[in-house]
N, C-alpha and C positions, 0 to 999 in steps of 0.2 A: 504494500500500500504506500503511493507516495503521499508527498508532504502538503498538498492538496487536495487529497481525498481525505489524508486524517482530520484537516483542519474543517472540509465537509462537514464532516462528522459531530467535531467536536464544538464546533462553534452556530451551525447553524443548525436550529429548528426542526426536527426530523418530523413525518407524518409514519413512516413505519420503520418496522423492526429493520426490512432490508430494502432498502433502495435501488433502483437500478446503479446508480451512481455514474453512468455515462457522462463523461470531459468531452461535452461537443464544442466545438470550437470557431464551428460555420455552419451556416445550413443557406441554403439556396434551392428554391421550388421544392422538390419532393425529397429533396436527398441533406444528411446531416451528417456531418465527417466530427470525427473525436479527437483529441489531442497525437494520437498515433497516428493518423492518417487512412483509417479503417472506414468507410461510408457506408448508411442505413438508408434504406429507403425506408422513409418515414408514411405510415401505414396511420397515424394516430391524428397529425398535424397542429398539437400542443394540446390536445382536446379538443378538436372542432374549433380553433382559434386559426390557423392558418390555412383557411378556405383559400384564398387567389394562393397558395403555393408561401413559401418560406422568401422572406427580402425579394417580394414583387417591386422592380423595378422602379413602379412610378410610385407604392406606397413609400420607398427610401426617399425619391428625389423629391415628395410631397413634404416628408420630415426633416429633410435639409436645408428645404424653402421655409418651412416655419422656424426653423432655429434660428435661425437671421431675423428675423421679426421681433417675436415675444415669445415666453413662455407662461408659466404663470402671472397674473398681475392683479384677480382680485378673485371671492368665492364666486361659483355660479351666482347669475340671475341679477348683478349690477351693473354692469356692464356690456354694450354691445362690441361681442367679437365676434368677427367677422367667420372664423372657423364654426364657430357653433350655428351660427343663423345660417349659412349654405347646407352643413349636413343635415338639420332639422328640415330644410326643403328637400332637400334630395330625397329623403327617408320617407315623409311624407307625400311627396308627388309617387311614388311608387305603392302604398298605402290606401286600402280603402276607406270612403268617407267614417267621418265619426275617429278614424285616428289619424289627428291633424297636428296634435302638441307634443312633443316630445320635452321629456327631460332627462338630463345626460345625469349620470351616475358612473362610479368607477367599478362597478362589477355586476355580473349577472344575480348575487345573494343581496348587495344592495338593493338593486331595483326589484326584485322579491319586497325586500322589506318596504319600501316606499310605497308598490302596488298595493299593498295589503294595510298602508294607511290614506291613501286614498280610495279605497275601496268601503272602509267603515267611516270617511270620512261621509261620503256619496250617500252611503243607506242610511247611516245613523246606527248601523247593528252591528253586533259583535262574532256572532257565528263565522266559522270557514269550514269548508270541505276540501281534502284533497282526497287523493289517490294512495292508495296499496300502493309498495314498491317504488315510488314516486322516489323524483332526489330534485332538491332544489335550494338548496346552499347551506350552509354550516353556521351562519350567525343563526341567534337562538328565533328571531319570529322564521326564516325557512326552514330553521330543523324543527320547528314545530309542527310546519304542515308538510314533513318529508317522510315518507311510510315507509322506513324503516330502521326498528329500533332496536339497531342494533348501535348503528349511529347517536343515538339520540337518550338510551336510559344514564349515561353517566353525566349529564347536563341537565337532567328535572331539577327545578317544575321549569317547563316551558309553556307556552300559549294558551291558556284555555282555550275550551269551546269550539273544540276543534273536533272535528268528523272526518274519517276516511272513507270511501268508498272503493267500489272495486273497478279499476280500471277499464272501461268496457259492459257495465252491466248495467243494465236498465232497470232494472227491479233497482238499485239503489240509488236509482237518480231521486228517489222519497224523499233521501238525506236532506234536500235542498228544500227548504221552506221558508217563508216570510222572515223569519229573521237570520237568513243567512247571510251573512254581507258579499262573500266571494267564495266564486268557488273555484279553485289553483290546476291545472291541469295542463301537461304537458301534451301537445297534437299528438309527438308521437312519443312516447314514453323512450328513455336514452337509459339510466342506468340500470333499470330493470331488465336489459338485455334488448332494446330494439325492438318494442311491441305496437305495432301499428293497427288502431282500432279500426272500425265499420266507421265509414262515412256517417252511417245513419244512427249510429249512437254520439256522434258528435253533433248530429243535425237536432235529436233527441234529446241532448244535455243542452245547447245554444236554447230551445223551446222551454225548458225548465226555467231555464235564468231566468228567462225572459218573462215566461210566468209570474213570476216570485219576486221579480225587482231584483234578482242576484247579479253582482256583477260576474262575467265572465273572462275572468284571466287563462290568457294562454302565457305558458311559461315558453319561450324561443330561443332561450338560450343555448341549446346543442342545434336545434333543427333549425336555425334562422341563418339565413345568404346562403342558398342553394345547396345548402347536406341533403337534403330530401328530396332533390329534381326539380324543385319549384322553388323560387325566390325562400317563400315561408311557410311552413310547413302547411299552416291552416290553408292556404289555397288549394292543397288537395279535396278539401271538402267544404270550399265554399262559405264554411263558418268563419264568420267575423268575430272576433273577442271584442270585450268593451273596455277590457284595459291589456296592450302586449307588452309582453317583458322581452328586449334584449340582452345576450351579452356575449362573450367569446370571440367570435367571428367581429364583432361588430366593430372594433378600433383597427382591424388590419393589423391584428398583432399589437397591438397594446392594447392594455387596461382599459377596458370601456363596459360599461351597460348602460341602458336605458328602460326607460318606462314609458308609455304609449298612448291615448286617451284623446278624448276629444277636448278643444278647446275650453269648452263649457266646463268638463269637470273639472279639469287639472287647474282651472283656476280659484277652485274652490281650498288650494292649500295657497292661496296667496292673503288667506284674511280670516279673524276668527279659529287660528291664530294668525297673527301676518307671520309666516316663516313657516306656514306647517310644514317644510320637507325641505333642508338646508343642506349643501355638501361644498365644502373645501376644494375637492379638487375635481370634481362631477363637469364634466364639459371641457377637460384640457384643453388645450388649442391643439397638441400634438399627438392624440389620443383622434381627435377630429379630423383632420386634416388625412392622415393615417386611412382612419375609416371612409372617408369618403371617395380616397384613391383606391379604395380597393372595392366598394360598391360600384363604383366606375367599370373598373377592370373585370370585375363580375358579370356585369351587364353588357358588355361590348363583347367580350369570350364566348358569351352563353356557356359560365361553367356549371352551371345549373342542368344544362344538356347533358353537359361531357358527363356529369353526375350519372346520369340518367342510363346514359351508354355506359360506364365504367363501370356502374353498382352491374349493370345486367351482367356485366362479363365475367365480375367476381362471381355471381351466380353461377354461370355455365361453366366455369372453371374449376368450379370448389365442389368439387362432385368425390366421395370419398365413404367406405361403410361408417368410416369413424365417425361423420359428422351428419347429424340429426336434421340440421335445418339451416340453412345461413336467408337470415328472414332481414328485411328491413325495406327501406328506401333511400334509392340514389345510392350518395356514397357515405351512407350509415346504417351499418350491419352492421349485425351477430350471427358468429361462428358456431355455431353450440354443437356442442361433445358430448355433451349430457354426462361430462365427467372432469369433476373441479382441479383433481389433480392431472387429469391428462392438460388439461388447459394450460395450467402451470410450464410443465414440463416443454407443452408445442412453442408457447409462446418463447419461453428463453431457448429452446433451440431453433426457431426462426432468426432470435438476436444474435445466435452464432452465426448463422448464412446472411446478415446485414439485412433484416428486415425487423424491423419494430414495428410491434402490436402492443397490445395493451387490456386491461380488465375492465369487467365492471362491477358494482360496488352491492349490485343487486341480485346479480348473476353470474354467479360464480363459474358455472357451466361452460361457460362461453368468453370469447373474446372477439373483441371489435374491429372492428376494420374502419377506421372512419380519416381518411387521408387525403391532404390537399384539392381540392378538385380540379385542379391539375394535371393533376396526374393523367399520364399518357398511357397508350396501350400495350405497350412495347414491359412499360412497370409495373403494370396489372397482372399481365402476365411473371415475370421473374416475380414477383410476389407470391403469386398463385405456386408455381412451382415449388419456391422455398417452402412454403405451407404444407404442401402434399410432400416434401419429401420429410420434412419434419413430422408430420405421421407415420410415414413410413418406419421413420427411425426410432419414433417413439411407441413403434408396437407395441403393445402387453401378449407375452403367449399366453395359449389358451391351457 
C-alpha cells in the first residue's frame, strides 16, 4: 500500500469497510486511467453523473469561461447571475407547463428535502408516502421517506407520518388520502435494482394525487438527461409530477440538484416565512454553466437515442444461464444473478479485465450497468464480452 492510499485511509471519511480505492488520474468520455497507467471502461459514469461522457469538451471550455468571470459572490436568490437565469430557461423550455420555476440546490438529497417543504408548504398537511425499496438520499427528511431500513434504523427517530407503499401496486394507492401532503416516487425505481413500472399504474397514482390534493413528486435524480431513452424518465408515461426533483447528471459533473414547480407554488417559500428555502451555495455559477453545456450536448447528440440503441445491445449481448434478467431502460440496467455473492465476485473480476461496474444498495443480486451515454458500440461490446467471460471464470461446479 503506498503513501496515498494509507493517507486515503487514514484521513478521509470512509463509507465502507472496503473501498475500491482506484488512483484515477484522468478520465475522458467513457474510459478512466489510474495512477499506473491501467484504463477502465467506465460502465457506472460517477453514478448516472456523467451522462454527455467524462471532460465533455464544451462542459470544460464552459468552466474555463466562467473562471474568468466570477465564482461565488452572494447566497442564491439576491442576485441576478447570469448563469442561473439561462439554465432555468433552458431547463424549463424543454419542460412541461406547470414546471416553469426552478431552484438550484447543491445535490439531489437536498432538493428531496426542499420538495418535501414545499410540498407541506402547498397542502398545509403533514402526511408522505413513498415506496418499498425506494433510495433517495441520506440527510435525515430523504432517509425518512427511503424504504429501506437497513439504511435508516441506526439514525431514529426520523420523519413522522410517513407511509410506504408498494412500488407498482394499486391496491395501495388507498395510502394517499386528504391529508397526505406528497407522495415521493421514483418513475423508474434505481437502487432497488432497475424496476420499471406499468404506465398505467403511474397514470393511476398521477389520478390519486390528483384526487386528494396530493402533490406528486417524481424523484429524477438517477433517471433524469437521457438514462432512460427519453430526456426524463416521466415522459415514458406521459405523467406530469407537480413538483420534479433533479440531480447527478444535472451540473455536467459537478455538484448540482434542483427542485421543479410551477411558478405559483414555488413562490409560496418567498413569504410567510420570507426565506422559507435558503442555500449558500445552491445555483453556483460553475455548477450552471457546467450543466447547461452538457444539456446542450445532450440534445444536439440525441444521446438519449444512443441510450436507447446501447441499452438494446447490452440486452442482446448479455445473454448467459447465469443471469436471470438484465431489465431496465436505455442505459440503466440491472444484471441480476439472482446470487449476491456471484455479483460480488463478477463485478471485481470485470475490474480485472478494465471494466467497472458497480452495486446497488437494494439489490444485492444484481449489478448495474449505467454508463456515459456515450458510449459507442465498439465499448458495448468489449464490455459485454468482459462480462460473459467473467462468468465464465467465475463458474461454481455443480
Amino acid at each position: 500500500m503506498d503513501a496515498l492510499h494509507r493517507s486515503f485511509l487514514d484521513h478521509l471519511a470512509q463509507t465502507s469497510p472496503h473501498p475500491l480505492a482506484l488512483d484515477i488520474v484522468h478520465a475522458e468520455g467513457c474510459v478512466l486511467t489510474d495512477r499506473s497507467g491501467k484504463q477502465y471502461l467506465d460502465l457506472v459514469a460517477g453514478l448516472a453523473v456523467n451522462n454527455v461522457g467524462h471532460r465533455h469538451p464544451a462542459v470544460v471550455a464552459a468552466i474555463k469561461e466562467q473562471c474568468d468571470r466570477y465564482l461565488h459572490v452572494i447566497p442564491y436568490g439576491e442576485f441576478i447571475q447570469e448563469p442561473q437565469v439561462r439554465f432555468s430557461e433552458r431547463l424549463t423550455s424543454i419542460l412541461p407547463a406547470g414546471l416553469d420555476c426552478v431552484y438550484f440546490v447543491n445535490s439531489g438529497t437536498e432538493a428531496i428535502e426542499a420538495a418535501l417543504k414545499l410540498a407541506k408548504r402547498i397542502t398545509g398537511r403533514t402526511g408522505l408516502v413513498a415506496c418499498h425499496k425506494s433510495y433517495h438520499g441520506s440527510t435525515h427528511g430523504s432517509l425518512s421517506i427511503t424504504g429501506n431500513e437497513t439504511k435508516k434504523y441506526r439514525y431514529r427517530p426520523l420523519l413522522p407520518d410517513v407511509q410506504f407503499m408498494t412500488f407498482g401496486s394499486t391496491a395501495d394507492l388507498g395510502l394517499i388520502t386528504e391529508g397526505t401532503a406528497a407522495v415521493v416516487v421514483e418513475p423508474v425505481q434505481g437502487d432497488a435494482g432497475v424496476r420499471v413500472p406499468d404506465p398505467a399504474w403511474l397514470n393511476a397514482l398521477r389520478a390519486r394525487c390528483t384526487d386528494t390534493g396530493t402533490m406528486l413528486v417524481f424523484d429524477e435524480v438517477q433517471t433524469g438527461f437521457g438514462r432512460t431513452g427519453k430526456v426524463f424518465a416521466f415522459e415514458h408515461s406521459a405523467v406530469v409530477p407537480d413538483i420534479l426533483v433533479l440531480g447527478k447528471a444535472l451540473g455536467g459533473g459537478l455538484p448540482m440538484g434542483a427542485f421543479v414547480s410551477s411558478r405559483e407554488r414555488m413562490h409560496l417559500l418567498t413569504h410567510d416565512p420570507v426565506l422559507g428555502h435558503i442555500t449558500t451555495f445552491g445555483g453556483h455559477p460553475l455548477p450552471c454553466v457546467a450543466g447547461s453545456a452538457a444539456l446542450e450536448s445532450l440534445l444536439k447528440d440525441d444521446l438519449a437515442a444512443n441510450a436507447r440503441r446501447m441499452g438494446a445491445l447490452f440486452k442482446e449481448l448479455l445473454v448467459h444461464r447465469a443471469i436471470r434478467e438484465v431489465r431496465g431502460e436505455g442505459l440503466m440496467l440491472a444484471v441480476d444473478l439472482g446470487d449476491a455473492d456471484r455479483v460480488q465476485s463478477v463485478v471485481h473480476a470485470c475490474l480485472e479485465k478494465g471494466v467497472l461496474g458497480f452495486w446497488f444498495l437494494s439489490c444485492p443480486t444484481a449489478f448495474r450497468i449505467a454508463p456515459p451515454l456515450s458510449i459507442s458500440e465498439d465499448q458495448v461490446r468489449t464490455a459485454c464480452a468482459a462480462i460473459l467471460d467473467s462468468l465464465a471464470t467465475t463458474e461454481r461446479p455443480l
